[in-house]
N, C-alpha and C positions, 0 to 999 in steps of 0.2 A: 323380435322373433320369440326371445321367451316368455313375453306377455302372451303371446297366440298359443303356444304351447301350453300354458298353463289354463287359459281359457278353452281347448281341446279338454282336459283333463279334468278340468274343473264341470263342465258336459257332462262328461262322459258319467263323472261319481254321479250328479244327479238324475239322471239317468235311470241310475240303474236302483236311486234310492229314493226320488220324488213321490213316487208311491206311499211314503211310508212317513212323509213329513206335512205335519196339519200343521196349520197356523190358529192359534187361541183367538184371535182377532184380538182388538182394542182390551188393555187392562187400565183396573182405574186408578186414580192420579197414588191412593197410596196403598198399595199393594202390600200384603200381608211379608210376602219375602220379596226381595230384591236380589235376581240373578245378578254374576259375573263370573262369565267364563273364562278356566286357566286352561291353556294347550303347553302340556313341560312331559316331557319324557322322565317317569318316574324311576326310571332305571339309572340315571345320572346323574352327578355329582352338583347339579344346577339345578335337575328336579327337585329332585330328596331333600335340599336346603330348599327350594319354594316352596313343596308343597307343607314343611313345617310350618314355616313363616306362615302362609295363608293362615290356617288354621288360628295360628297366634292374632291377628290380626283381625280376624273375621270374629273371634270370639272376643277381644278389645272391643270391636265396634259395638257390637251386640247385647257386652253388660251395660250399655247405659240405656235404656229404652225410650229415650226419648231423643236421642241423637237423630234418629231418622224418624222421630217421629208416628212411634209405635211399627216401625216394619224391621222387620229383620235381614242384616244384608248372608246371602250364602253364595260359598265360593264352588262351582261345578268344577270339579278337576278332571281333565282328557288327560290319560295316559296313551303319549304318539308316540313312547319307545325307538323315540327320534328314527321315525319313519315321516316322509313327506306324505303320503299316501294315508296315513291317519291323520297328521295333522288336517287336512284339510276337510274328513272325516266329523273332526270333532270340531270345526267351524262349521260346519254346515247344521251338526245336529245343536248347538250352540241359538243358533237361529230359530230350531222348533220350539225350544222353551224360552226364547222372548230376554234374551240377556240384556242388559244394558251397558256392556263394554266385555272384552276381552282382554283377558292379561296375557302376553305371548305373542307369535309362536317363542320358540327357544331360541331358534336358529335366523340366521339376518336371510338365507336362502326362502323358507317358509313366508319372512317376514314381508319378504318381495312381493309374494303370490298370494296368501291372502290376505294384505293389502287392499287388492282389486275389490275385496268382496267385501270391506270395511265400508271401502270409499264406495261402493254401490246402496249398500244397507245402510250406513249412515251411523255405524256401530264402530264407537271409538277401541282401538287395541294400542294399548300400552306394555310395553318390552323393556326388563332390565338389563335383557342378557341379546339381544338383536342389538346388535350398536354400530352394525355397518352405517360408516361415513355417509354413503349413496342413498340412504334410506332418506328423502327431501320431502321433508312437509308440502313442497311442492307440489311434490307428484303425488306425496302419498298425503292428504292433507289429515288423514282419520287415523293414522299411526305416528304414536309417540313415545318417543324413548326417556323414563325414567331417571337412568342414568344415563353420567357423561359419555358422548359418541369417541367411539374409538380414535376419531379425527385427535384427541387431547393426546391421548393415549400417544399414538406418532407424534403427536409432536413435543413430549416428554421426552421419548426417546430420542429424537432428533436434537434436542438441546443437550441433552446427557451426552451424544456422539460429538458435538462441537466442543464440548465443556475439556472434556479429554484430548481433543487435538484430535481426535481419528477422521477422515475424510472417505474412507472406503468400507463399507457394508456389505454383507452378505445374509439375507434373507430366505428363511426355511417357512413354507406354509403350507397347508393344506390346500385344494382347489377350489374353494365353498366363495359365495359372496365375502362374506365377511372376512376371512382370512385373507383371501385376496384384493377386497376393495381397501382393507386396511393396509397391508404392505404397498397398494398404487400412493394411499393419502403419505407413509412414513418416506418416502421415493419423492414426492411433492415437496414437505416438510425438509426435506437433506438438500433437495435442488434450491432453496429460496437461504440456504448456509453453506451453499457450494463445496456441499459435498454428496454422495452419490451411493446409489446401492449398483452395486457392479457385478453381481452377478443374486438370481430368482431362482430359488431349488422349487419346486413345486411338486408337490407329493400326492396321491390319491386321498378323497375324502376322508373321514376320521370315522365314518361308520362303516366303510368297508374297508380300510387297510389292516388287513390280519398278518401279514408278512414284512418282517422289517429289510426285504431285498431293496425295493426302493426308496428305501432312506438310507441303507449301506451304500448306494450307488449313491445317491445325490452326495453322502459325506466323503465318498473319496474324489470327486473333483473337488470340491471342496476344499481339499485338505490337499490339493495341488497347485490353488491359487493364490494372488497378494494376499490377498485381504484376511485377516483370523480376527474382522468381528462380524459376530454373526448374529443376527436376531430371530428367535424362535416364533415365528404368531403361528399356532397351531390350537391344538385342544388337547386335554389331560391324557390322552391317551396314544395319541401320537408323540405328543411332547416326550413322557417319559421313555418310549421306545429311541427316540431322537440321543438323550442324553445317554442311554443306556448304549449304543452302539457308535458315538460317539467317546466314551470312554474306552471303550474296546479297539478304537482305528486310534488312540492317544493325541486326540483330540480337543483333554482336556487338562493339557500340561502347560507349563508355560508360554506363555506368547500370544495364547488364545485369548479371545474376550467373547464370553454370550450374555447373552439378555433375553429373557422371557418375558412375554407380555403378561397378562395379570390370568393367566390360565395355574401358573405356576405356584404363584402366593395362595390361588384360591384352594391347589391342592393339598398347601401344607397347612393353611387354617384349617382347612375340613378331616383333619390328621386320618387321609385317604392314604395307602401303603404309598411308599417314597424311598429309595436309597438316597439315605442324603448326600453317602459320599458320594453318589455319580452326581451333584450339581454345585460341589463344593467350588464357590468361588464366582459362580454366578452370579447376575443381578435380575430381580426384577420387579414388577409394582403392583401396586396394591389399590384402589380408589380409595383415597384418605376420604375417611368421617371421622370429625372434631370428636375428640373428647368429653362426652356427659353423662350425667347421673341417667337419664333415660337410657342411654347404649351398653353403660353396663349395668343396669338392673336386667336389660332384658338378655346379655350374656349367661348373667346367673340363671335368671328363668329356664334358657335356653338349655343349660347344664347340664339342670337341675330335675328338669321338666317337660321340655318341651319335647327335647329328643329321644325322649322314651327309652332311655340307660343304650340308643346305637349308638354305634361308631361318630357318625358323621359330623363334623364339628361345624361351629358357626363363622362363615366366611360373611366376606361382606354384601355380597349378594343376597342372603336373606336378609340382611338390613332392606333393601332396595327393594326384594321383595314384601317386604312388609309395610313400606311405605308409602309401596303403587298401591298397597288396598284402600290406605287410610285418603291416599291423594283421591281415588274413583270413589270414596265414603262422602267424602267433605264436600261432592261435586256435585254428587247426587243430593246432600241437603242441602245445597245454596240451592238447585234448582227446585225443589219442592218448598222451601221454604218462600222461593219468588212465584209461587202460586203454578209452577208447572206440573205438566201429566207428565207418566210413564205408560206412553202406549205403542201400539205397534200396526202397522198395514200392512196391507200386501203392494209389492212395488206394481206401479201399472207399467211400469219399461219390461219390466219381466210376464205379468200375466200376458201381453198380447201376444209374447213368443208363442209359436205354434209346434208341437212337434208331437207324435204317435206316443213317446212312454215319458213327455217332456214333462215335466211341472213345476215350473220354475217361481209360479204363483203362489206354492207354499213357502215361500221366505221370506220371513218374517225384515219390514223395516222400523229403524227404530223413529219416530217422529219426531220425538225430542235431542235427537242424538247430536246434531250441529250444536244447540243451546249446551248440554252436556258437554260437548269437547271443550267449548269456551271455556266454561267452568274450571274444567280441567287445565287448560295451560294459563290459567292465570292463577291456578295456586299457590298461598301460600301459605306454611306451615313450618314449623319444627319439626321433624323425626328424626328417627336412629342416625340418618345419615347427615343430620346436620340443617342446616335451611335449604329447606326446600321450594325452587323458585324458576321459573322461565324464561330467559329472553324472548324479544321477539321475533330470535328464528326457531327456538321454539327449546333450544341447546339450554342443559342446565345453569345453573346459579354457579361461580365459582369452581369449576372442575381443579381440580389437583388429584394428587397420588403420592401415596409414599413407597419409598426407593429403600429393598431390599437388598443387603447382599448375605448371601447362603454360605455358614462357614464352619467349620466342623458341630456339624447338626445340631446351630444356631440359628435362628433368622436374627442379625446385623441390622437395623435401619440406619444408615448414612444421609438418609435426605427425604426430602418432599419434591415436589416441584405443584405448582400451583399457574393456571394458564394468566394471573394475577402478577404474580413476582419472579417466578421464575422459579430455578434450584435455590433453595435453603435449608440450612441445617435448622431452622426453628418451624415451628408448624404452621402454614402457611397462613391462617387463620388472624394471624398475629400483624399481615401486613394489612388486610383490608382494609383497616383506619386510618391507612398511610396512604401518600401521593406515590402510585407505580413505579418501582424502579428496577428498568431493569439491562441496567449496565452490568459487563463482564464484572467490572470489580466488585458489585453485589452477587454474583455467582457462588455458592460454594456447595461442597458436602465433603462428610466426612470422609477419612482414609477406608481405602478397600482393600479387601486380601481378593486378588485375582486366581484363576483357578494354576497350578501348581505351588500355589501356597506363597506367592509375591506379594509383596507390598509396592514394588514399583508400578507406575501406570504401566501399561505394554503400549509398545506405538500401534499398534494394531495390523501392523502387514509385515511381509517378510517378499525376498525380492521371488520372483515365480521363478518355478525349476528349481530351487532353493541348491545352490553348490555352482550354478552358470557364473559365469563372468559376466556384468554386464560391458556391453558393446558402445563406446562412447566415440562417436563420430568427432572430429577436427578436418580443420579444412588443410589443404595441403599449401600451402601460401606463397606466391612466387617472390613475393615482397615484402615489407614489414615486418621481417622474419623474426624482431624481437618480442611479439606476440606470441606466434605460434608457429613451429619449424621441425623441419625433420634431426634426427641427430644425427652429423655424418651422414646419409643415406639411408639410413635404416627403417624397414618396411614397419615398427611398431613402436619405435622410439621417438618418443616428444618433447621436446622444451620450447622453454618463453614462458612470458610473463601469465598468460592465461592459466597454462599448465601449472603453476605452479602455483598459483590460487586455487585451483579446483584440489588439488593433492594437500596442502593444506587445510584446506575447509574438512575434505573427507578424513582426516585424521582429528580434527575436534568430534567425529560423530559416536555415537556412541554403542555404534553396533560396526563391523566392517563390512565395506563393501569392494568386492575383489571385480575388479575392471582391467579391459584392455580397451587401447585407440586405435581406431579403424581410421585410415584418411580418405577424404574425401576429396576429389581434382587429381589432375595430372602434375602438378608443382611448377609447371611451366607460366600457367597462366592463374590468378588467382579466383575459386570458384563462384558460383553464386548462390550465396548463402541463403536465399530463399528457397532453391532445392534443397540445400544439408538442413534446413529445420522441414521439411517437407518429411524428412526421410524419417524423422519420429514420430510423426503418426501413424506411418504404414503399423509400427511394432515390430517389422522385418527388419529393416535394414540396421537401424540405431535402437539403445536405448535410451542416450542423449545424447548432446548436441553441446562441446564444450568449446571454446575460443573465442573470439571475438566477434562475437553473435549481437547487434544494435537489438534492443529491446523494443520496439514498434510495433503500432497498432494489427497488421495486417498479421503478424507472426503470434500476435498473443491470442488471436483467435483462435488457433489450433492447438497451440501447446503452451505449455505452464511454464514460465518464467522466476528464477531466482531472483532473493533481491540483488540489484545492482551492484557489480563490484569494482565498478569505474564511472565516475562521471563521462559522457557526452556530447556530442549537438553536432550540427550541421556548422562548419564556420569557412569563409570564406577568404582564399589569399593571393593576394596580388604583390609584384615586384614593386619597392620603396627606394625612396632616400630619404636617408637621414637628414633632418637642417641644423642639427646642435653638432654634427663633424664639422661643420665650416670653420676654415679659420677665421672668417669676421662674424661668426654667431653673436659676438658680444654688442654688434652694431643694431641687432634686430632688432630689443625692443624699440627703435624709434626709426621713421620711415624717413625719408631722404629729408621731405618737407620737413619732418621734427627736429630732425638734426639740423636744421638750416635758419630756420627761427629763432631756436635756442642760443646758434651762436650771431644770431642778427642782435638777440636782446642783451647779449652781453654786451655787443657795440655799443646800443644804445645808451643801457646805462652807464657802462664808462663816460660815453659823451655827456649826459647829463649829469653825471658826479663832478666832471670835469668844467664845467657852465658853472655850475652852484659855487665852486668852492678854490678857483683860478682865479680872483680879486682880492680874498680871505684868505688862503692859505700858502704859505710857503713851500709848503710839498709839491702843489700844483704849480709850481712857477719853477725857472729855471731855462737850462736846455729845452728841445724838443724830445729829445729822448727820454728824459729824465723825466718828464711831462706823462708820456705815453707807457711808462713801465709802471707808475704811481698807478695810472688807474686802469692798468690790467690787475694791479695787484688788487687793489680796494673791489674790482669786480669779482672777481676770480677766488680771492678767498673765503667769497660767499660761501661758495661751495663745502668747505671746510669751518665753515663757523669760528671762524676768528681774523674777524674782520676789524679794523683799528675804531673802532666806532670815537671814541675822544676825537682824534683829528679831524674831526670833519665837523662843519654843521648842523645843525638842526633838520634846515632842509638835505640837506646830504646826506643824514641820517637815517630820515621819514621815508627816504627813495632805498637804502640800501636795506631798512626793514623789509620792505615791502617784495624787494628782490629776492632777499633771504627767506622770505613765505612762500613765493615762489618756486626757487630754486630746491627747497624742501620736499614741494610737492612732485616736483617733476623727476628729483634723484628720487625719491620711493618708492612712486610709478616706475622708473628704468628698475630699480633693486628688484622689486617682486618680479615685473618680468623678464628679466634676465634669469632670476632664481630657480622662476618653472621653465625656461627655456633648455635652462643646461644642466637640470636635474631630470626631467624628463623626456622621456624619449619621444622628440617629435618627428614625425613621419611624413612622406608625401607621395600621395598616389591618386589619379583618378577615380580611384576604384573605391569610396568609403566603407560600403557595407553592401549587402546585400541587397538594400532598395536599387543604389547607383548600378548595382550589378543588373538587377532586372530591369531596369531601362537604358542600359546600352544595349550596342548592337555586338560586342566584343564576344568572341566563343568563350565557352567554358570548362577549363579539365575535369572528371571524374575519376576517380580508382572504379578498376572492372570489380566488378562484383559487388559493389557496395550499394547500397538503399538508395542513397544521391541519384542518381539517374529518375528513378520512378518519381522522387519527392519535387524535384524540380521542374518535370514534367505536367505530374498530377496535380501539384499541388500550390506550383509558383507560375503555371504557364508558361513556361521558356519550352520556346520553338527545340525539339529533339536535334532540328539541324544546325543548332547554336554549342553543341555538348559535345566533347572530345574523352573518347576512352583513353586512359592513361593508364600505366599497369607495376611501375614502381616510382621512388621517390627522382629517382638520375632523371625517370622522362617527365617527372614533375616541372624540375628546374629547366631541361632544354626546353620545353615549352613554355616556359615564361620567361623566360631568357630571347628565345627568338621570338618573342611577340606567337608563336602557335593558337596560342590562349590569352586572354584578357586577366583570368584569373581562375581558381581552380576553389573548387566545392566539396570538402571532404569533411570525416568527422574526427574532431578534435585528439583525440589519441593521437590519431594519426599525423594530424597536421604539428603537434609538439615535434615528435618525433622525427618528422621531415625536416621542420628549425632546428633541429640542434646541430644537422652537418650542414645548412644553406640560410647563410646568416643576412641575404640581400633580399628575402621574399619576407612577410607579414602581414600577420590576421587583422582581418580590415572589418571593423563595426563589430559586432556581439555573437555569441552562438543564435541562431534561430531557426533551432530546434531543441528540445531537452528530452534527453533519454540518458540510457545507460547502455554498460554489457553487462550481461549476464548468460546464466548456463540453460540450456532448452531442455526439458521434459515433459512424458505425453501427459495431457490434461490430467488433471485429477493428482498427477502422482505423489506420496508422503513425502520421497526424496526431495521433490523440489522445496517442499520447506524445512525438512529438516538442514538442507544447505542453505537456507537462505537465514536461518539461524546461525548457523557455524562460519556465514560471511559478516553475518555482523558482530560474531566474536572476534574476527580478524580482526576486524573494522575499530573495536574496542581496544583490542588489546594491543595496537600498533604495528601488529604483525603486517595486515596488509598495507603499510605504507610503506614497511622496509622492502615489503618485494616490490612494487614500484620503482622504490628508490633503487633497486639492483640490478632493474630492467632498463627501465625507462629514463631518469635522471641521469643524463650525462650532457657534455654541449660542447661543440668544438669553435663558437664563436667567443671573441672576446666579452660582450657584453648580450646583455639580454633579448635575443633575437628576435624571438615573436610579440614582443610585447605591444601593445595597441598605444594608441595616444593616450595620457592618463599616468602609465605606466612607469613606479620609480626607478632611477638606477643612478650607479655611483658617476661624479665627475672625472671627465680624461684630459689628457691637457690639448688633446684636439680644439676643444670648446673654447680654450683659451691665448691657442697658437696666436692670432692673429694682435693681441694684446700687446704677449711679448713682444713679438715682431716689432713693434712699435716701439717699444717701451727698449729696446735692444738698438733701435735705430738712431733714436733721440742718444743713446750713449754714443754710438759709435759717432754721432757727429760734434757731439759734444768735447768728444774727449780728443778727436781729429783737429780740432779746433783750437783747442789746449796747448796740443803738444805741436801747433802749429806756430800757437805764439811763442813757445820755450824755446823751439827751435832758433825763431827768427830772434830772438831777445839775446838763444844765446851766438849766433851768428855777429847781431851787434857789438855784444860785450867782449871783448878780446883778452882774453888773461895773459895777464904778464908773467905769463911762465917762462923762465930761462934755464933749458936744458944744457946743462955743461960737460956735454962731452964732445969730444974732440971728432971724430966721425960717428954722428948720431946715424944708428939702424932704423930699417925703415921697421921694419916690427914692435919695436920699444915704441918708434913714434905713433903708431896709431892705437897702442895700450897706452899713452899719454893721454892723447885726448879722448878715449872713452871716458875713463879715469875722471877726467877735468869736466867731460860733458855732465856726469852722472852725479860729481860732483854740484854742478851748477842744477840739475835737477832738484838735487837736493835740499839747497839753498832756499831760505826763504826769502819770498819775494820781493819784502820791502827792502832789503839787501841789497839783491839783485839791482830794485829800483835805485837805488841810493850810488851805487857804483855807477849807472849809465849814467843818471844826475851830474857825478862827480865828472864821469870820464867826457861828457859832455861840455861843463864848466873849465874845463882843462885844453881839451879841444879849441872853445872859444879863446880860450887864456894865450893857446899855442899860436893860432890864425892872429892876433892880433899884434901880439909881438912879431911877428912873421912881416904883418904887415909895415909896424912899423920899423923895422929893421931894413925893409924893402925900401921905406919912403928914405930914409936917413941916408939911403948907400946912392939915391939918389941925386940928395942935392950936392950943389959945387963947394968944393972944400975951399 
């Protein structure tokens, strides 16, 4: 639409001036002078610095006469007194004298429009001061920009905004192309370092704003919002009203940050009137040209001479302008020197127009003019501004700028930035012959004094309403309460673990931020946390979003996340038994068959030790008993490695090695399994992990309000009709307790803290999911990373583990409840009951056995105790024989032996006299 608008307009002037425009026709190849027209408004600080330069530069080219080849180049100057309605004025009469390129317009608006008339006429226009972004060789294929496109320009600034930490912008412009297509490119440039311009002042032209009302009004919302950095793209005359009524609303005190685009630098090199204190503390840049003997000879010139004892000092724009002459010099003799004409026709697109006062046939085209532009963007040269060169989109050679900062009516350079390396404190010139580098840790520039005279950076925003409380949403929890809970009742009192992370994080910060919690649910039932992070982007409800808030994809979509200040996942748990409480755990490493082998091959080899070594050896012979306890022993104390190896044979020997290699192997095999049997916690349940879960058919618990529901749904395919809402830890356990649920799906915080009071449930297979928690804020905001810096100071400084530990760590099970299989922990004597048992029983029958023979031995043995009293009491009598029993306990048993020996031999002694005293009474006397 403003191309048709402009081609109305562009009509309308010839129109009303066709009359008056002849075409010279065809000139010959080398024409006495060599047109090139300037369109600069000579009333401006852009002018007045070009049209010196021209001159400088037109009269360079001209002392050598043979540079062109006996023609002389001259510069036509149009004064358009930055009016669009002359500018187009002095392009058109531009075309009656047969130019062969234009320098200009001034303005990227102009540049837009006639453009058209370039690209029709075939008349190259080159602009140092047009530097809208949108101006595309494309479109425009016969305008070309000298210097670098303000596209650099943004994104200078845009790395200067990341360099600092700032994420939020506030942008002051004028309405023109330029200032406006530039502020769309630096909005571009912040979006691709995820940060953002958040709020667009937009001010009336800069050739009509005579009143600084609409820039009092843009500065006072302004100065009611986050964000205090603000970037100026304007023009000198706006700009200065900006800071000037900006100082006055104390806008330029501390806390603030501005940046002026290179309108500012230009003002103070051209030492154009300035209160420096209204910009004291500011930044902004400059188009760096290298350092040479050529740039400051012609400073001095400039001085000395050129500027004819005015005011107007030499910015770097007359560099730029002096350059574009010498570039449209060097183009015009490559082409005559390759044997081209300088001629001119009349277009036949234009002569067949028909129209009553039309005559669109006097305008002049240039013939050579395609050939000529060629020329022109494949220039190169040295000048003022350093090497002069073209991509192939047509963007200068190396763009950079040097970084101002304005300080008690000083200009400060702290830095360059180059679209090559980046920000450096050295001149960027210096990295060309290096491989690109451009990591943060190559980033620097020097210290700045901010505007109320700081040297700390400013974080750049302050919270909106400046004195409000911010509004921090918590969920109201029916359950879990050691997270996040009411206190007593109370309608604005908080504790848990959450709380007390967020209150310490905010006391590392280094500004305060005065907050109340607002709760979110009824308390009864636990809410859904997808609403309470919902409610921070309204801006109404919350200003964040603190508690136990999962970090997940769907949520980070809309609001800005801290870093993580608990680990997470999805983990899954089902009801267990333990197999290391068995009292015969110690049986397990070996299965029935192993234990039945083992003692098969003990048989064996006894038998065969017994074969070998029962002809040969005297140990093997004897009783049967005597037989059969020899080679349990010789078997048996394999086991223990000291085995009588001398008394046997060779072959006897060669068999009982062989068993002891054996026996070796297989007690190390029981030792190691045994060792991880009953050091580690081994478990048993259907249910291993999450796979076995999703291919049962068993239901599943969820906590209300938790992620779990969506994730197992959306993302694991389990049937909605497989999934039980569950709403504290009590209905955790009756549901796996009564089979309700097969197993239950929650996130790990959680599921700790359900094991510490229900020691019979355990997490079955691995987390599989990983996230965190963290605190919710609306996109973009500073807060959320200044917290997520002060969590990972927690994080350092052990702070956050001791409130964990103050919260969360405690356990009412004897031993380690939720541990997985894997999992170490100490020995109990459960593991070992069944051993004892054994090893208690062998006593008890042993010693049964013992005190059976003593009994019965001492039962045989009859002591000849003679009590002498006269009526023995029965009480002394049965303290007699304890006495004597306990005595004969006592007694050693060869003793003992020896006495029944005796009392036996005595016995016989007694019977036999007996007897024959019997035979003797028998016979006849």
């Amino acid at each position: 639409m403003l191309s048709s608008m402009n081609w109305v307009l562009l009509s309308f002037i010839i129109v009303l001036g066709g009359g008056l425009l002849l075409s010279e026709g065809a000139s010959s190849s080398r024409p006495p002078v060599i047109k090139v027209g300037a369109i600069f408004g000579l009333n401006t600080m852009y002018g007045e610095t070009a049209n010196i330069a021209f001159k400088a530069a037109e009269e360079d080219v001209n002392s050598d006469p043979s540079f062109l080849g006996g023609s002389k180049l001259r510069i036509l100057m149009n004064d358009a007194k930055r009016s669009g309605f002359l500018s187009i004025m002095g392009a058109l009469q531009f075309m009656e004298t047969d130019v062969v390129a234009i320098i200009g317009p001034q303005t990227s608006i102009m540049a837009h429009v006639l453009s058209h008339l370039a690209n029709e006429l075939t008349v190259p226009m080159l602009s140092f001061t047009a530097l809208d972004p949108t101006l595309s060789p494309l479109q425009f294929p016969f305008f070309v920009q000298t210097a670098p496109s303000d596209l650099f320009l943004m994104r200078a600034i845009a790395e200067m905004i990341t360099y600092y930490g700032w994420s939020d912008v506030v942008a002051l412009y004028n309405d023109d192309d330029n200032s406006r297509n530039g502020v769309t490119a630096l909005g571009d440039e912040l979006e691709e370092r995820r940060c953002k311009i958040s709020y667009k002042a937009v001010l009336p032209l800069d050739v009509v704003i005579t009143s600084p009302v609409e820039i009092i009004e843009e500065l006072i919302k302004i100065r009611g919002m986050e964000s205090r950095v603000i970037v100026v793209n304007t023009f000198p005359n706006t700009g200065k009203m900006i800071f000037k009524e900006a100082e006055r609303l104390g806008m330029m005190e501390k806390g603030y940050v501005w940046i002026a685009t290179t309108w500012l630098s230009s003002v103070l090199d051209s030492n154009l009137p300035l209160d420096t204190k209204l910009v004291n503390g500011v930044l902004t840049l400059r188009l760096h040209t290298p350092d040479s003997r050529k740039k400051r000879d012609f400073a001095a010139r400039w001085k000395n001479k050129l500027s004819n004892n005015k005011t107007i000092g030499l910015n770097v724009y007359g560099l730029y302008a002096y350059d574009t002459v010498w570039i449209i010099a060097r183009a015009v003799k490559t082409l005559l020197e390759a044997g081209g004409n300088l001629s001119f026709s009349n277009d036949a697109k234009l002569g067949s127009l028909k129209g009553e006062a039309l005559n669109l046939s006097a305008l002049s085209r240039f013939d050579q003019g395609s050939q000529l532009l060629d020329y022109i963007v494949h220039t190169k040269m040295s000048g003022l501004t350093g090497p002069v060169q073209f991509h192939p989109d047509r963007s200068m050679l190396q763009p950079s700028y040097d970084i101002i900062n304005l300080v008690d009516d000083r200009v400060h350079q702290i830095g360059y930035w180059s679209n090559y390396s980046g920000l450096s404190i050295v001149p960027p010139e210096s990295f060309y012959s290096k491989p690109p580098n451009r990591s943060s840790s190559n980033q620097h520039l020097n210290s700045v004094t901010w505007p109320g005279g700081t040297s700390v950076t400013p974080r750049g925003w302050i919270f909106r309403n400046n004195g409000r409380r911010l509004r921090i949403g918590v969920p109201d929890r029916a359950s879990f309460k050691d997270f996040v809970s009411r206190v007593n009742g109370s309608s604005n009192k908080v504790q848990g673990y959450c709380i007390d992370v967020f209150e310490a994080a905010v006391k590392l910060l280094s500004y305060p931020v005065p907050h109340e919690f607002i709760f979110f649910g009824d308390g009864l039932t636990n809410p859904n946390y997808n609403e309470l992070v919902n409610k921070v982007t309204t801006g109404v409800d919350f200003d964040a979003v603190v508690g136990d808030i999962a970090i997940v994809t769907k949520r980070t979509k809309i609001v800005d996340f801290t870093q993580p200040y608990i680990e997470s996942g999805l983990v899954v748990v089902a009801p267990v038994t333990r197999l290391n409480e068995n009292p015969w755990a110690f049986l397990r490493p070996f299965t029935l068959p192993m234990w039945a082998v083992t003692a098969s091959f003990f048989v064996i080899v006894g038998a065969a030790i017994w074969i070998l070594e029962h002809r040969i050896n005297d140990e093997f012979r004897g009783p049967p008993r005597r037989q059969i306890i020899t080679i349990l022993w010789f078997t048996f104390s394999t086991m223990f490695f000291s085995h009588r190896e001398t008394t046997v044979s060779t072959l006897g020997r060669m068999v009982l090695l062989i068993w002891l290699f054996v026996v070796l192997i297989i007690t190390s095999s029981y030792t190691a399994s045994l060792t991880s049997i009953l050091t580690v916690q081994q478990l048993n349940s259907p249910i291993k992990g999450v796979d076995t879960l999703i291919s049962s058919t068993g239901r599943i618990g969820f906590q209300v309000g938790s992620f779990a529901e969506n994730y197992m749904t959306d993302e694991l395919n389990i049937a909605s009709s497989r999934l039980v809402p569950l709403a504290s830890p009590e209905e955790y356990a009756n549901a796996l307790q009564n089979g309700t649920v097969a197993a239950i799906v929650d996130e790990r915080p959680y599921i700790d803290l359900f094991l510490s009071d229900y020691c019979k449930f355990a997490i079955r297979g691995q987390e599989f999911t990983r996230c965190g928690w963290g605190f919710a804020f609306p996109r973009d905001s500073p807060l959320a990373v200044d917290m997520s810096t002060a969590i990972l100071g927690l994080s350092e400084t052990g702070e956050l583990q001791k409130i964990h530990d103050r919260w969360l760590s405690k356990s009412n099970c004897s031993s380690p409840h939720g541990s997985q299989s894997g999992d170490s922990e100490q020995l109990n004597v459960h593991s070992f009951w069944g051993m004892f048992l054994v090893v208690g029983i062998a006593c008890l029958v042993a010693l049964f056995i013992h005190f059976f023979k003593i009994i019965r031995d001492f039962c045989k043995d009859t002591p000849e105790v003679v009590v002498e009293e006269a009526i023995p009491s029965p009480k002394s009598s049965r303290l007699t024989k304890l006495q004597t029993f306990l005595a004969f306990v006592d007694e050693k048993e060869e003793e003992t032996k020896r006495r029944l020996k005796r009392k036996r031999n005595n016995d016989h002694s007694m019977n036999a006299n007996s007897i024959i005293s019997r035979t003797a009474s028998r016979r006849p006397i």
